[in-house]
Structure formats: structure tokens, C-alpha cells
N, C-alpha and C positions, 0 to 999 in steps of 0.2 A: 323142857326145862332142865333136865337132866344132863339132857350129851351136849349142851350148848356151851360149857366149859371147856371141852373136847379141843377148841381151837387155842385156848387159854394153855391147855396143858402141853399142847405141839410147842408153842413159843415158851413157855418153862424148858421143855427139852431143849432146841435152840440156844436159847439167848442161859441156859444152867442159870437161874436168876429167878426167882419166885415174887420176882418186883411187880409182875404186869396180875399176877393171883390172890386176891386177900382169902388169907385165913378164916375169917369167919367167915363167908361165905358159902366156902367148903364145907366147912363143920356143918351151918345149918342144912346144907346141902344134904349130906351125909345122911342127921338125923333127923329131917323131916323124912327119907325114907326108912330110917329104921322103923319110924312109928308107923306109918300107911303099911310098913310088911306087918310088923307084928299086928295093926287091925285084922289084914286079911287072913292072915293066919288064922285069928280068932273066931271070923265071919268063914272063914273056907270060899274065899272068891278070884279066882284064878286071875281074874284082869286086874284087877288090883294087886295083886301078888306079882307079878310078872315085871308088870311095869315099872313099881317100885320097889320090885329086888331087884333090880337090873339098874336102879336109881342110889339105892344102896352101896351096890358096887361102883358104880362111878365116884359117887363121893367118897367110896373107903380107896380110891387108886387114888383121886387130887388129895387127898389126906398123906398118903405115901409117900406122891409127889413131892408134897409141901415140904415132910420131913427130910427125904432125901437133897433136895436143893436149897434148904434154908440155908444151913453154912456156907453157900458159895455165893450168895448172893451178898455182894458189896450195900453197906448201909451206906445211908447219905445222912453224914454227918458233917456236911460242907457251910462253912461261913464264910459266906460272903462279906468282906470287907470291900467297900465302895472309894474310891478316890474322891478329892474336891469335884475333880472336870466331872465324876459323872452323874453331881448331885445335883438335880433342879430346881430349884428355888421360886416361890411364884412372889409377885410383888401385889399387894391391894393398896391403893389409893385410899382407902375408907369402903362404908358400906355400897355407896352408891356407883361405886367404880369397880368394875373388876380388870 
């Protein structure tokens, strides 16, 4: 669950664009392991400590990630304005006819 972002964060590199990564994701990403570390901390249980400090760190690098590529990523604030030709119109008879 963790490193399956991994491919996410190669194409952020790539493409410098943070379009293909959503932010909350990451986040919960991040803090569902902060919380699973600080349990095993608490409990002293080394597979659970491992697994999810190692979960930790991945979410705090796509958190990095996020920050570092968010200004270069182009927003889509694009409005479409349609012509007559390429507006389709459908014609009904009444109910009985389509």
C-alpha cells in the first residue's frame, strides 16, 4: 500500500507536474502511518514499526514531492467555447417518437 505510489512519483518527476498525484492521498497516506508508528512504539512491536516507519517515509517524500512540483504544474483553467457546427441538437416528435 505504501510503495505503490512509487510509480506516481517517477511520472511527477517526468512529466514536473503533480496533475497525475492528488494531495490528499498523500496526506492520508503519510498519516495513517504516522499513527500505526507511534501504536508500535507504544506496544514495542517491531513488524509493525518497520513496516510503517518505512510507510511514514514514503508518504513524508510524496508530501515533498507534492510541495516541490506544485508551482510548475499548469492549472486547467481552460474554457471551452463551442461553435454553432459543433453543437448537436436532438429533435423529439412528442413522447411517443424519439
Amino acid at each position: 500500500m505504501y510503495s505503490s505510489p512509487l510509480t506516481i512519483m517517477k511520472k511527477v518527476i517526468t512529466t514536473k507536474s503533480v496533475e497525475y498525484m492528488p494531495f490528499y492521498l498523500s496526506l492520508a497516506n503519510f498519516l495513517n502511518g504516522c499513527v500505526w508508528t507511534a501504536y508500535a512504539l507504544i506496544k514495542f512491536d517491531i513488524f509493525v514499526l518497520v513496516s510503517n516507519g518505512l510507510g511514514a517515509l514514503s508518504g513524508v517524500v510524496q508530501l515533498i514531492l507534492y510541495g516541490w512540483y506544485f508551482r510548475s504544474t499548469p492549472r486547467d483553467e481552460k474554457v471551452v467555447e463551442l461553435k454553432a457546427s459543433q453543437i448537436q441538437l436532438s429533435v423529439s416528435d412528442g413522447p411517443n417518437r424519439v
